[in-house]
MMTF fields as JSON, N, C-alpha, C and O atoms, coordinates in Angstrom:
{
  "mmtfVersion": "1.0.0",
  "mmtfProducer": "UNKNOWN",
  "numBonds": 311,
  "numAtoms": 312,
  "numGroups": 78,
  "numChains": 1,
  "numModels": 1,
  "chainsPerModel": [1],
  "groupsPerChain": [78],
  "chainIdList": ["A"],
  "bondAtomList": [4, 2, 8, 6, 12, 10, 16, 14, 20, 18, 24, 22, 28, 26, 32, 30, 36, 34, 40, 38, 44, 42, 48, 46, 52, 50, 56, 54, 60, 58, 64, 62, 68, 66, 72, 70, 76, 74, 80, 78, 84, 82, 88, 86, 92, 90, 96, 94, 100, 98, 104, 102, 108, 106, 112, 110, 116, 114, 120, 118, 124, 122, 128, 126, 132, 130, 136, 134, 140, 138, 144, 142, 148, 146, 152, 150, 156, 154, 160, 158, 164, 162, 168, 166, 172, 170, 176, 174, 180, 178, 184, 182, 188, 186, 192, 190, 196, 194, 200, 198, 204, 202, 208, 206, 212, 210, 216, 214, 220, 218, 224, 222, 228, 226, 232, 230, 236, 234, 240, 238, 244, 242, 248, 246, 252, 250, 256, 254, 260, 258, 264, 262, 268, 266, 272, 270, 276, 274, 280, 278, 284, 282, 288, 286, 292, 290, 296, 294, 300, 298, 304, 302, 308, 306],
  "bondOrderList": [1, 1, 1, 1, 1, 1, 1, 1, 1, 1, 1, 1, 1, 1, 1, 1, 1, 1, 1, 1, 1, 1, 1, 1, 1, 1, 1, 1, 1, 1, 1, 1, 1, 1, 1, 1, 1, 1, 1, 1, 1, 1, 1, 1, 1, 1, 1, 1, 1, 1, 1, 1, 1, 1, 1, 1, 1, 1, 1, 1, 1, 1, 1, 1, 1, 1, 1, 1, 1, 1, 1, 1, 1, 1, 1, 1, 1],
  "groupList": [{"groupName": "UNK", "atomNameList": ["N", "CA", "C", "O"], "elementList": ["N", "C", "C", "O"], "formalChargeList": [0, 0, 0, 0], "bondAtomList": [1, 0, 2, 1, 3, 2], "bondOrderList": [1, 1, 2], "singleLetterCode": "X", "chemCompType": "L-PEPTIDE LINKING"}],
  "groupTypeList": [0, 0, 0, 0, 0, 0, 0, 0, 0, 0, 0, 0, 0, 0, 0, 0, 0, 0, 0, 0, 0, 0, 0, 0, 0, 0, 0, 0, 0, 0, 0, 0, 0, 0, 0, 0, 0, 0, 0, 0, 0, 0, 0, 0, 0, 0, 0, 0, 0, 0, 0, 0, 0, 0, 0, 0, 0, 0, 0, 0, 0, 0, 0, 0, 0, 0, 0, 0, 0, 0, 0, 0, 0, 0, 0, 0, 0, 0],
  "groupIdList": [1, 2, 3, 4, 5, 6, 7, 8, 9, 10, 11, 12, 13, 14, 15, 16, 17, 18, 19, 20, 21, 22, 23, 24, 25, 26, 27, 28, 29, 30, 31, 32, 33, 34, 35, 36, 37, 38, 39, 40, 41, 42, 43, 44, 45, 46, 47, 48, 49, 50, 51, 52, 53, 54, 55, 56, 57, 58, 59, 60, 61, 62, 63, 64, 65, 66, 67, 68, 69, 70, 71, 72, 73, 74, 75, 76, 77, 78],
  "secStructList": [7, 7, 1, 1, 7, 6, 2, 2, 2, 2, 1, 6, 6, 6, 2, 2, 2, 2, 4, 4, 4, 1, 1, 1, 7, 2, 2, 2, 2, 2, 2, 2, 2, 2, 2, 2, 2, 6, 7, 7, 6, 6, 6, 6, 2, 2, 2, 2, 2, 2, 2, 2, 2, 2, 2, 2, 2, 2, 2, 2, 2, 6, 6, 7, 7, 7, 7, 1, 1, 7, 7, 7, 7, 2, 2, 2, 2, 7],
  "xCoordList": [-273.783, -274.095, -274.623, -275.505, -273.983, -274.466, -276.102, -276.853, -276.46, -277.908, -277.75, -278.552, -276.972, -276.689, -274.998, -274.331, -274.486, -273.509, -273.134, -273.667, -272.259, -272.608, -271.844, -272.247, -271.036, -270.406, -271.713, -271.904, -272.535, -273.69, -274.486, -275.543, -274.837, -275.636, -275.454, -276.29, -273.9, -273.332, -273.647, -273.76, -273.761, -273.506, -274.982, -275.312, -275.986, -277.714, -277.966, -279.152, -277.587, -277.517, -276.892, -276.777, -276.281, -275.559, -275.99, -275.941, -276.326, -277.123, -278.426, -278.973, -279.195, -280.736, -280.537, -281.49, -279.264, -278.823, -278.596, -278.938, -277.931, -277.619, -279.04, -279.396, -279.765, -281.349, -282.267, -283.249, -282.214, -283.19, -282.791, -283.706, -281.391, -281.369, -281.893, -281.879, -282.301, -282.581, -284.105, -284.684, -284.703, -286.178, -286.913, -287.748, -287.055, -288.367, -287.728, -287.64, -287.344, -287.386, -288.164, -288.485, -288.518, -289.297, -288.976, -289.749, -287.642, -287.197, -287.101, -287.038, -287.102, -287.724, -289.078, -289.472, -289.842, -291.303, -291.299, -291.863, -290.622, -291.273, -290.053, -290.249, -289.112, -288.469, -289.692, -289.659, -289.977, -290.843, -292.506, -293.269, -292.843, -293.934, -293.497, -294.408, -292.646, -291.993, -291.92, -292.406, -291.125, -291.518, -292.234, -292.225, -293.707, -294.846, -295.739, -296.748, -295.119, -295.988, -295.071, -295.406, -294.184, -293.884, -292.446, -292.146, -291.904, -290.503, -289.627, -289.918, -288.408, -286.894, -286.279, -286.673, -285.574, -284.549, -284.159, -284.39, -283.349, -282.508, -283.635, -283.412, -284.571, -285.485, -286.322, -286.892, -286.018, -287.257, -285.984, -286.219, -284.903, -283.938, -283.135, -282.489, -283.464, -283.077, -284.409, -284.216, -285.371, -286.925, -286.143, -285.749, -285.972, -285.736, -284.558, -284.714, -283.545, -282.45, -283.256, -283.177, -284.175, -284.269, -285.423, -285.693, -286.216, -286.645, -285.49, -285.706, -284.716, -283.829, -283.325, -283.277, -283.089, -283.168, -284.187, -284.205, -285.194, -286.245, -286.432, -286.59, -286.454, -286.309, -285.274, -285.524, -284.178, -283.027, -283.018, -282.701, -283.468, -283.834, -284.93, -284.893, -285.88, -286.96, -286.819, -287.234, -286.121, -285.488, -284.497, -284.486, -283.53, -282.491, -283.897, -284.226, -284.531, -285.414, -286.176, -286.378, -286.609, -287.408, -286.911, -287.599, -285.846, -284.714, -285.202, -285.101, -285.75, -285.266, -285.17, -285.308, -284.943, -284.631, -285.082, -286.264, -284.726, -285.198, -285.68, -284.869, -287.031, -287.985, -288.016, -287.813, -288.37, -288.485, -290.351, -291.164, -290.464, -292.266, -292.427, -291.731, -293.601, -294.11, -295.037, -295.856, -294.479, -294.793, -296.254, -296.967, -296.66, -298.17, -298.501, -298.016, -299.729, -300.248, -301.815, -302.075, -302.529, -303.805, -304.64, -305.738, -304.34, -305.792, -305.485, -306.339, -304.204, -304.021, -304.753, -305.536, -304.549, -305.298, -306.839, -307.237, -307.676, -309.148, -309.61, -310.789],
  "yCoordList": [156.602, 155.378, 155.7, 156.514, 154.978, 154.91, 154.647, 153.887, 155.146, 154.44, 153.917, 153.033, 154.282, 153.298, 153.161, 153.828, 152.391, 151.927, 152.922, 152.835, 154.068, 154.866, 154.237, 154.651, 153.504, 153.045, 152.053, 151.854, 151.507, 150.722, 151.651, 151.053, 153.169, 153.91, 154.554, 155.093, 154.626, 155.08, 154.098, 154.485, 152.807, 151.987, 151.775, 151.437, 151.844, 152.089, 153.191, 153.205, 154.03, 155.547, 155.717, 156.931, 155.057, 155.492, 153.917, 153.753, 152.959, 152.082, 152.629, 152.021, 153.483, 153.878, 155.254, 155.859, 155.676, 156.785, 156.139, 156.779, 154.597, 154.193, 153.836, 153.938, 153.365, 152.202, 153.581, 153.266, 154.683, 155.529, 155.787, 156.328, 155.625, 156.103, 154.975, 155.332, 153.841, 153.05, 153.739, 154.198, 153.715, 154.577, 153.643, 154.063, 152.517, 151.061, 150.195, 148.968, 151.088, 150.492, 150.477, 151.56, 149.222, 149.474, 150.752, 151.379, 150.824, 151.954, 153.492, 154.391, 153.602, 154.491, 155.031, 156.182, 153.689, 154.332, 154.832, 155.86, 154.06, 154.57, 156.137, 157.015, 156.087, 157.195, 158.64, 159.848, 158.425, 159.342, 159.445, 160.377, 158.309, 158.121, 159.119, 159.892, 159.147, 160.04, 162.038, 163.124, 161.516, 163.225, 164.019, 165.141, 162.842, 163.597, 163.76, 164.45, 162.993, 162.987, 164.55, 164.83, 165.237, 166.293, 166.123, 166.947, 165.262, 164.955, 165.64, 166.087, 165.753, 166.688, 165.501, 164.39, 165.523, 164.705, 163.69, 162.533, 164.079, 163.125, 162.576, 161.42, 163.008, 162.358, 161.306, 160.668, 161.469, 160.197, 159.366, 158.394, 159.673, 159.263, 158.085, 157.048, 158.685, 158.153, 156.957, 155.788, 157.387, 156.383, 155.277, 154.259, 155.39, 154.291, 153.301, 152.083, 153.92, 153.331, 152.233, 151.064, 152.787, 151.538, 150.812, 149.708, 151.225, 150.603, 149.187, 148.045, 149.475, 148.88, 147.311, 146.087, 148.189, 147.203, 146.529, 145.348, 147.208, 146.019, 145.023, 143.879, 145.094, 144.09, 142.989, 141.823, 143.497, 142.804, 141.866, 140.676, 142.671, 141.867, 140.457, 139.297, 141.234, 140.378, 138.701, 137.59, 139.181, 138.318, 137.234, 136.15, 137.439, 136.674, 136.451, 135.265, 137.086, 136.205, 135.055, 134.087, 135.157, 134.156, 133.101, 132.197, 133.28, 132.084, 132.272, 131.357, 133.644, 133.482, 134.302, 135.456, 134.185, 134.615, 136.33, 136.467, 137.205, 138.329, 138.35, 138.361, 138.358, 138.205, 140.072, 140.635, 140.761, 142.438, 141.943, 142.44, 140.903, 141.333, 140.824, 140.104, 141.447, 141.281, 139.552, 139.131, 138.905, 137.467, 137.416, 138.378, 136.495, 135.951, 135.41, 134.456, 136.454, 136.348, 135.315, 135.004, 134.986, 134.715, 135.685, 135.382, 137.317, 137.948, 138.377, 138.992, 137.989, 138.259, 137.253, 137.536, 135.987, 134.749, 135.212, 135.324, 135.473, 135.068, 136.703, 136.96],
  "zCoordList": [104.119, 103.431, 102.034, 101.76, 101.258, 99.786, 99.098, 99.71, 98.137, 98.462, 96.828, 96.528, 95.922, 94.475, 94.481, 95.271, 93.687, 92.997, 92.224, 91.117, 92.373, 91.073, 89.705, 88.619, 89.725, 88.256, 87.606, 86.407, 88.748, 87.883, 87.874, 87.672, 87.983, 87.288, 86.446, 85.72, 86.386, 85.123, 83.858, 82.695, 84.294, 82.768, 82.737, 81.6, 83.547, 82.723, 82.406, 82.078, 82.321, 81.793, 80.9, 80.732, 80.03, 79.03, 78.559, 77.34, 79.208, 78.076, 77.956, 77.036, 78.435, 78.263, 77.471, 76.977, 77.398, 75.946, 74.93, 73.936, 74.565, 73.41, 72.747, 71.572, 73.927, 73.317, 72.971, 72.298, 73.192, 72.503, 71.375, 70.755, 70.442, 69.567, 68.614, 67.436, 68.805, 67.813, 67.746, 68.73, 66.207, 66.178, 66.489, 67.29, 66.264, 66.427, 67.734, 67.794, 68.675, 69.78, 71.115, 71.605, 71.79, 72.823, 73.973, 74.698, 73.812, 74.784, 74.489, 75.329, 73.213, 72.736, 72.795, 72.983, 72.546, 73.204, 74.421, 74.796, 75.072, 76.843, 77.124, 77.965, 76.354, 76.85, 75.768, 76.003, 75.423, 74.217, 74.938, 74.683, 75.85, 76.468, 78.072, 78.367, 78.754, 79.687, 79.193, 79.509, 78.416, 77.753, 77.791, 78.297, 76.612, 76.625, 78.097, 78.244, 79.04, 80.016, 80.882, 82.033, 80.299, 80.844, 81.875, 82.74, 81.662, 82.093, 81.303, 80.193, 81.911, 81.274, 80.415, 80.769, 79.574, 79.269, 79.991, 79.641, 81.382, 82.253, 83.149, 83.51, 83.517, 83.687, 83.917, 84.803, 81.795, 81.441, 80.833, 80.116, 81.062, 80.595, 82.02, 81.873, 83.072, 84.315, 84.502, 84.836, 84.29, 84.191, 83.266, 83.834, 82.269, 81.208, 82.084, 82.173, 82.614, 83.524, 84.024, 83.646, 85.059, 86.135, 85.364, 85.837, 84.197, 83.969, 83.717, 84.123, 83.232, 82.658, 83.719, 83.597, 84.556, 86.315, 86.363, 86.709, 86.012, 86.699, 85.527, 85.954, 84.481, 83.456, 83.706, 84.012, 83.543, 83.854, 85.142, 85.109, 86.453, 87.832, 87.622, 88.033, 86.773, 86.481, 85.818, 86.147, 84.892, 84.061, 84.638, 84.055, 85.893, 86.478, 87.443, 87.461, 88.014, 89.223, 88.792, 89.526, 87.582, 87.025, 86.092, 85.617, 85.914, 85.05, 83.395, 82.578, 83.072, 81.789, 80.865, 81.27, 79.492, 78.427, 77.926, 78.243, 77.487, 76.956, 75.627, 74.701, 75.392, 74.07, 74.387, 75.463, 72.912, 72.763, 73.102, 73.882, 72.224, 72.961, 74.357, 75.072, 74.515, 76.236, 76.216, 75.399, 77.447, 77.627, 77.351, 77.635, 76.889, 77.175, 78.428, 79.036, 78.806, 80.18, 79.807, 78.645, 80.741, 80.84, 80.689, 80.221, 81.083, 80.216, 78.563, 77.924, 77.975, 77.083, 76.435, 75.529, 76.858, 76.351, 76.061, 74.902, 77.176, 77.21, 76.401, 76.157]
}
């Protein structure tokens, strides 16, 4: 039994290679934040993937839109 899709891990893996090359990107930070924390390349490079999933999941579970900044919460408020 399978435990991923591999053609859908192929296409977040090579979208989480295109989004690091932009320099002022959020995914850049976190793939650059993986690194320094002592990860390989494919790695923090595979991290950025599912990050990628869970954004994306997040986003269809909750009906909406992709803003680059992070939502306003209530402790951001007070």
């Amino acid at each position: 039994m399978w435990r991923y899709h591999r053609g859908l891990r192929r296409v977040f893996y090579l979208a989480a290679l295109s989004a690091i090359k932009r320099p002022d990107s959020p995914s850049r930070t976190f793939y650059l934040r993986k690194r320094s924390e002592g990860k390989r390349h494919t790695q923090a490079l595979i991290a950025l993937a599912r990050r990628l999933v869970d954004v994306i999941w997040a986003l269809l579970r909750d009906h909406r839109q992709f803003h680059p900044s992070p939502p306003i919460t209530a402790a951001a408020v007070a």
